[in-house]
C-alpha positions as CSV (number, residue, x, y, z in Angstrom):
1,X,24.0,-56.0,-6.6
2,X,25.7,-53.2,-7.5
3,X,22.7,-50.4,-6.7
4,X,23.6,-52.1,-2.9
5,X,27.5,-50.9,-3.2
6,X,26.6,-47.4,-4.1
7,X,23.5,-47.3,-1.9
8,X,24.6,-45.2,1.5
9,X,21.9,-43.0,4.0
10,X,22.8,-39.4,5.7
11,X,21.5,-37.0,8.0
12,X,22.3,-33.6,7.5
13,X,21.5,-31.4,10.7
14,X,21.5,-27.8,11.7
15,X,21.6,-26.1,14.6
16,X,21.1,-22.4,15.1
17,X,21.5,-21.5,19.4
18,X,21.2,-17.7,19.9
19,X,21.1,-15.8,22.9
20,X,17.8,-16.3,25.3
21,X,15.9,-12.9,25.2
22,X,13.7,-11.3,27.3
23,X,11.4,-10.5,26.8
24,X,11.0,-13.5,24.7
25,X,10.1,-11.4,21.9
26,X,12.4,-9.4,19.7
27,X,11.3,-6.4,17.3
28,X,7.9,-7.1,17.0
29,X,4.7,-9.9,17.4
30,X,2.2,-10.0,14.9
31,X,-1.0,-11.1,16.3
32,X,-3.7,-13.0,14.3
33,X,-7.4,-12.5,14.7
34,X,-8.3,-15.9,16.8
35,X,-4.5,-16.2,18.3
36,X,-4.9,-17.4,21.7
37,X,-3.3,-14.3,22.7
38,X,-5.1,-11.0,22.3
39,X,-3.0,-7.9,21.7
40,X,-4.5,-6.5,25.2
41,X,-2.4,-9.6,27.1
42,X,0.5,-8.9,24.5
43,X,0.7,-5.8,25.4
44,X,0.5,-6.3,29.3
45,X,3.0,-9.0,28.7
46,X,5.4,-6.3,27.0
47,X,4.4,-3.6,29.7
48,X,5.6,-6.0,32.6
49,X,8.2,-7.2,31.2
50,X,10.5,-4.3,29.2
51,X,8.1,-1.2,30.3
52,X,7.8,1.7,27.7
53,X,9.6,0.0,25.1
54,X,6.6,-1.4,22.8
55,X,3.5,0.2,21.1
56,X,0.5,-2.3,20.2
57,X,-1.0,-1.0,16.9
58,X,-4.3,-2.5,16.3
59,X,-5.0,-3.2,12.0
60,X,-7.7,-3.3,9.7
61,X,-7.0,-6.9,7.6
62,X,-8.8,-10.2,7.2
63,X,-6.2,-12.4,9.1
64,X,-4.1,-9.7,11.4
65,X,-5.3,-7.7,14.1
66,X,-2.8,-5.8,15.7
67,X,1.6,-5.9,15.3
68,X,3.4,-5.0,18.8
69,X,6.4,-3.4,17.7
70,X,9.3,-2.0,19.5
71,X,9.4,2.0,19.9
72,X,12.5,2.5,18.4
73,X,11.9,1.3,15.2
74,X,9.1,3.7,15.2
75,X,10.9,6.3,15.9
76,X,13.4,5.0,12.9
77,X,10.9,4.8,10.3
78,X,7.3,6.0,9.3
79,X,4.6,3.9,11.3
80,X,2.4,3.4,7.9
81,X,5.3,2.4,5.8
82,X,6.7,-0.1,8.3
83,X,3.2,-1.4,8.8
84,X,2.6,-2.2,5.4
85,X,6.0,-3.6,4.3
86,X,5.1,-5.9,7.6
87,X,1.7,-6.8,6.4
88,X,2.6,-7.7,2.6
89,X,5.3,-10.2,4.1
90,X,3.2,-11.5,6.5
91,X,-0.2,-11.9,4.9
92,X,1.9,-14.7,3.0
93,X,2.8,-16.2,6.7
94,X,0.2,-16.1,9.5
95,X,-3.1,-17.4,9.5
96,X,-5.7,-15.7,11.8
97,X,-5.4,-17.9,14.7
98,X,-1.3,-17.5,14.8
99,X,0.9,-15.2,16.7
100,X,4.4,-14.6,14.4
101,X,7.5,-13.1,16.1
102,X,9.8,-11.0,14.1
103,X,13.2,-9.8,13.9
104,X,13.5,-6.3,12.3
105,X,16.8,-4.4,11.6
106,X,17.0,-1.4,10.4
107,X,20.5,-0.3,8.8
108,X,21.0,3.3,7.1
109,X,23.2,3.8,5.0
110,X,24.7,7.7,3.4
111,X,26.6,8.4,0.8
112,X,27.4,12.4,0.3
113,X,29.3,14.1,-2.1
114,X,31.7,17.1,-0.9
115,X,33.6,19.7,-2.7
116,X,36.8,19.4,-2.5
117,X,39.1,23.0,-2.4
């Protein structure tokens, strides 16, 4: 009887709305081997709809074949780097029949050290 006093059920929910984007893709799509999207379409999809502003950059791995990913972060950092922190965190993600979209800021930070006179 008294387990029944103390007994009480609760839904927690959570709700994240952001901005609709288009294209409905942000930094960058990584495209699995069997996706039912190639990275041919992806990138026709991306040429229509925001021209000039993504590069498809096909991969040599088991489960990934190519990441679309928006110029200006390749203009930010080296392609090879940002390619392979993007493939160790998504290796643990995306099988080969998956397409993954990705959010990627980039923030730079300086610190210098002046003489003062």
């Amino acid at each position: 009887m008294q387990d029944k006093l103390n007994y009480f059920r609760k839904a927690t929910l959570s709700l994240k709305i952001s901005e609709f984007e288009v294209p409905p893709m942000q930094d960058l799509l990584i495209i699995g081997k069997k996706a039912p999207i190639g990275p041919e379409a992806v990138k026709r999809m991306a040429q229509a709809l925001s021209p000039e502003q993504f590069t498809i950059v096909k991969l040599e791995h088991a489960k990934i074949e190519a990441v679309l990913i928006r110029n200006s972060l390749l203009q930010m950092l080296d392609e090879r780097l940002l390619m392979q922190i993007i493939m160790e965190e998504a290796d643990r993600l995306i099988s080969d029949n998956m397409v993954l979209r990705s959010e990627l800021k980039i923030s730079v930070s300086v610190q210098r050290e002046v003489e003062l006179q």
